[in-house]
Structure formats: C-alpha cells, structure tokens
C-alpha positions as CSV (number, residue, x, y, z in Angstrom):
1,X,8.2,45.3,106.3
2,X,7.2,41.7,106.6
3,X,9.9,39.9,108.2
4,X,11.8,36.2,107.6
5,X,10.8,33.9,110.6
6,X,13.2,31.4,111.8
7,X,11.7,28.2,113.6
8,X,15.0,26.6,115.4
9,X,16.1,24.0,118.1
10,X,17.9,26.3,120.3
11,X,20.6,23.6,121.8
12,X,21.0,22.1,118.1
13,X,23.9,23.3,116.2
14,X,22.1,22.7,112.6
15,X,20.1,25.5,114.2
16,X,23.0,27.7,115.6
17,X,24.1,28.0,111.9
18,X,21.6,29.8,110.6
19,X,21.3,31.9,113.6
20,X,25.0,32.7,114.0
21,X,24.5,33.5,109.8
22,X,21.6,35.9,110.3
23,X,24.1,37.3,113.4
24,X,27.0,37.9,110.7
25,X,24.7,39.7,108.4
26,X,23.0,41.5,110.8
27,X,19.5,40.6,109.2
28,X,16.5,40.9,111.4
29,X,13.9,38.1,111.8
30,X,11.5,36.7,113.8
31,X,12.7,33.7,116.2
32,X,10.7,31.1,116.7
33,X,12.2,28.4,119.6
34,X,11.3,24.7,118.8
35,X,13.4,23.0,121.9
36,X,13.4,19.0,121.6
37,X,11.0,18.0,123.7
38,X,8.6,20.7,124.3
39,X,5.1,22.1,123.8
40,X,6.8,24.8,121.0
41,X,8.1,22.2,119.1
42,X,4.9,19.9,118.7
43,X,3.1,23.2,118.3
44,X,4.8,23.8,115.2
45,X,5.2,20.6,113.8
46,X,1.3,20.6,114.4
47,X,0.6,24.1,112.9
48,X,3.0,22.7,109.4
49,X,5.6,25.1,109.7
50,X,8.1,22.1,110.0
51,X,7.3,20.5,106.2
52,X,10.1,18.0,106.7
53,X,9.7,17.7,110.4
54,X,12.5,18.9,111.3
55,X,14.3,21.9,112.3
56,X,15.8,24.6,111.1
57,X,13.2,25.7,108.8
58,X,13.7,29.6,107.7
59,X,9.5,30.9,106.6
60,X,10.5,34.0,104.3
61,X,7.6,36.7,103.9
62,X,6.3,35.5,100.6
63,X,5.4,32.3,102.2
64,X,7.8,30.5,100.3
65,X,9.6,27.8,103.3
66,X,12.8,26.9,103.1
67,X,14.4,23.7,104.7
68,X,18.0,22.2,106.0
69,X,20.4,24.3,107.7
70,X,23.2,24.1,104.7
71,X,20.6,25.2,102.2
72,X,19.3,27.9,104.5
73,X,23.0,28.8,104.8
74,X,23.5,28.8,100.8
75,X,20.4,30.9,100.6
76,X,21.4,33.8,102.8
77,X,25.0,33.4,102.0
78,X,24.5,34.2,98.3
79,X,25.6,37.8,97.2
80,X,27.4,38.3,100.5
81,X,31.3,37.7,101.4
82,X,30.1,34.5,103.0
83,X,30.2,32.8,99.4
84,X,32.7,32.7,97.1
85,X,32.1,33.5,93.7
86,X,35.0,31.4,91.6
87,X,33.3,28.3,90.5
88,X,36.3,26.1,92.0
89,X,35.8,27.8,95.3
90,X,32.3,27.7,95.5
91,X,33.0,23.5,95.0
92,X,35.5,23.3,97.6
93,X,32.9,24.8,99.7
94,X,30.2,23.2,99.3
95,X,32.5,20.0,99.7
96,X,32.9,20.5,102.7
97,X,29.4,21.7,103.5
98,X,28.5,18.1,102.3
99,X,31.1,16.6,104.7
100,X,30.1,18.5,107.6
101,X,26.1,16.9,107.3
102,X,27.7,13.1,106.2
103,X,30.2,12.8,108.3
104,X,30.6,14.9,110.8
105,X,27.5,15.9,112.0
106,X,26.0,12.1,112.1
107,X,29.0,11.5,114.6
108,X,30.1,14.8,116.8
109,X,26.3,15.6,116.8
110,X,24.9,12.1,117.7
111,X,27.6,12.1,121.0
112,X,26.6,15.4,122.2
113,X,23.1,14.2,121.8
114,X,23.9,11.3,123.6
115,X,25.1,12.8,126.3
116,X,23.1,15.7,126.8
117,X,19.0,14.8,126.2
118,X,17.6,13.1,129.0
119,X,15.2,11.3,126.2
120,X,18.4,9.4,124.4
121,X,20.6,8.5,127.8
122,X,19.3,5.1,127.6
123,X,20.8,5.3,124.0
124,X,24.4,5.8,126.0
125,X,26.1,3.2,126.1
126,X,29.7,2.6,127.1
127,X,30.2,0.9,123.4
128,X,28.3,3.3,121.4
129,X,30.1,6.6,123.1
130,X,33.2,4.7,122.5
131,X,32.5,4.2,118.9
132,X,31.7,7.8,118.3
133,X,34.9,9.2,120.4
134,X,36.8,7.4,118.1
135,X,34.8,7.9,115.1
136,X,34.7,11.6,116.0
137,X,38.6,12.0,116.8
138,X,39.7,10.7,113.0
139,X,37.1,13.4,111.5
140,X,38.2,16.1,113.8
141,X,42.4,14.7,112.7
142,X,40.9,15.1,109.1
143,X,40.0,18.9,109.8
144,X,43.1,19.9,111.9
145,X,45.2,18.7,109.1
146,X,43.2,21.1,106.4
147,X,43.7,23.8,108.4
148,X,47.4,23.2,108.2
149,X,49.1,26.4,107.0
150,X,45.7,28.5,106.3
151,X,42.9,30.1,108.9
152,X,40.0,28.9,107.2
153,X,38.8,26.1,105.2
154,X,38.2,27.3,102.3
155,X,40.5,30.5,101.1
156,X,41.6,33.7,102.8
157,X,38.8,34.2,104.4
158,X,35.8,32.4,106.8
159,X,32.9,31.0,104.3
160,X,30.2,29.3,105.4
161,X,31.7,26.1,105.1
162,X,33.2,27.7,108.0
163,X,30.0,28.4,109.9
164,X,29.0,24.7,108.6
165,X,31.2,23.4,110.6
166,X,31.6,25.6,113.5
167,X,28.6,24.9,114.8
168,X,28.9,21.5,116.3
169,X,33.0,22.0,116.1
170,X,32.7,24.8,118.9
171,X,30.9,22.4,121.7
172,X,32.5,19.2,120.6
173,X,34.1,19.4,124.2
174,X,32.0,20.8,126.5
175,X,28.6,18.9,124.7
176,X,30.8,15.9,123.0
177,X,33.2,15.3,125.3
178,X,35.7,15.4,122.7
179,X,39.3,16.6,124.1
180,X,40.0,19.3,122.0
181,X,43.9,20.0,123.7
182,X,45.0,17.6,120.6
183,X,43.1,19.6,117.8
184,X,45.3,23.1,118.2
185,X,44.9,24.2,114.7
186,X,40.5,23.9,115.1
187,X,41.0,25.6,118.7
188,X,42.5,28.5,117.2
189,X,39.7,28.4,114.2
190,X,37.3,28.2,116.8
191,X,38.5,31.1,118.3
192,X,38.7,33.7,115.0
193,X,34.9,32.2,114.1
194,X,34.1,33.7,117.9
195,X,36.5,36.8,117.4
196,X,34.2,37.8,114.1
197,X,32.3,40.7,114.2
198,X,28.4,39.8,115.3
199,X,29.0,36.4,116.8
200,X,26.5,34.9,118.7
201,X,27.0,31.9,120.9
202,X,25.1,28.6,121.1
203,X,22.6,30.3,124.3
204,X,22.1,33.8,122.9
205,X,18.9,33.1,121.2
206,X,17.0,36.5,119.8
C-alpha cells in the first residue's frame, strides 16, 4: 500500500507538528528531509513538491498535496481524539491554532531562528532580539494564564491546538532563549505533551 510522504524542515517546528502528529497516531509515511540550507531542500523545491515553497508539505498517495502545518494537522486530526467534535470546541481550537501561526509563531519562531541559522545572524541584532524577548514573554504570559486551572488548552484532554503550539513552545529556551522558570503552568504542559504516548522529539526524525 502506497504510502503518505512527508517533505519537512527537520529543525523547524511547523515541521515537528506534523511529525510529532503522524507519531501520536502511529501512521506510517515516507520522510522526506528538506533542512534550510541544503541540497534536499533546493532539490525539492526544484522537483515541485513544495507548491507554496515552503515546508511542511504532506504528498498523500492519490497525488493530491497538501500544504501548511495547521491544515496538515486538521487533516490527520479529523476522526481521531485529536479533534473535538462539539462545534464550540472545535472553534476554541482552531482559535488558538490561528493564534499559534499569527502571533506566536512570527515571534518565538523568528528568535530561535535568529539565533540558531548561521544564514540570519547578521539579522541578530541586540534591538531586534530584544524586541522579540519581550514580544515573546507577553504571548508566552497570555498562554500560562489559559492554562490556569486546566492541563490543556482546549478541554479535558490534549488537541492539536496543543500540538500547534507545542512545537515551538517546547524549545523556546534552549532555541529562543526564552526563560521558561517564569512560565510554570507551560513547563508542566510541556512536560504531559512529552509524557504522551508516541512522542517524538524535535531530532528524532524517521
């Protein structure tokens, strides 16, 4: 049987989602590693299979080609626990699916970028890392206070809002350089998301 093929960014968490997805559900697919910067990823930007040009982008086996990680998310998500299927839920969800792309992932994303590619150092500067510390700090207050008296962010039980979020959430220190000791509520998020049955860190690629 024909299998789905996943072209990601290994180091980029709008990649990680879908992987760490596919990991919950235990679906198997073919992995396709398009690291920023390299010959795989101008390969396949070269060869089409990035129609948007930009990663992920999830092939299925019908050719049909499926783009952005949220909507990749929504598509594998639907029929499983992942989704909720009460209409308000499903809203609050996706609410926060929107937030993760608009606001967080322009700023926790952009730092870790910053200071992490080699390509975007000269990008770095003292202002612009200051900007996005502080920028980054009032959307990670915003998140520790929804978590406030419940372990996930939408319901009893992790969505994949919560997988939305988690995947840039889960580095914002060690990639970010955001000091998560002030954010005790996402810390102990972080750590059921990693407790979950089939989780896969940001390095184990398939």
């Amino acid at each position: 049987m024909a299998q789905m093929t996943l072209y990601s960014m290994p180091s980029s968490g709008n990649s990680y989602k879908v992987r760490l997805l596919l990991a919950f559900l235990g679906r198997d697919y073919t992995h396709v590693a398009c690291e920023y910067g390299t010959a795989g990823l101008v390969q396949a930007k070269a060869d089409g299979k990035a129609p948007l040009g930009k990663f992920p982008v999830l092939h299925l086996p019908d050719g049909r080609v499926l783009n952005e990680s949220n909507a990749i998310l929504w598509y594998l998500g639907a029929g499983t626990d992942w989704v909720p299927t009460e209409p308000f839920a499903q809203a609050q969800m996706l609410s926060w699916m929107f937030f993760e792309q608009n606001r967080h992932e322009s700023v926790i994303a952009v730092r870790a970028a910053l200071r992490c590619y080699p390509e975007r150092a000269h990008l770095a500067t003292p202002e612009r890392l200051a900007a996005l510390l502080e920028d980054g700090n009032a959307i990670l207050t915003l998140m520790e206070d929804a978590l406030a008296g419940q372990d996930w962010f939408c319901g009893a039980s992790p969505t994949i809002a919560d997988i939305a979020l988690y995947g840039y959430t889960c580095t914002a220190d060690t990639r970010g350089g955001y000091d998560m000791s002030g954010f005790p509520r996402i810390t102990a998020w972080c750590d059921r998301m990693a407790a979950l049955p089939g989780h896969v860190t940001l390095d184990q690629i398939p």
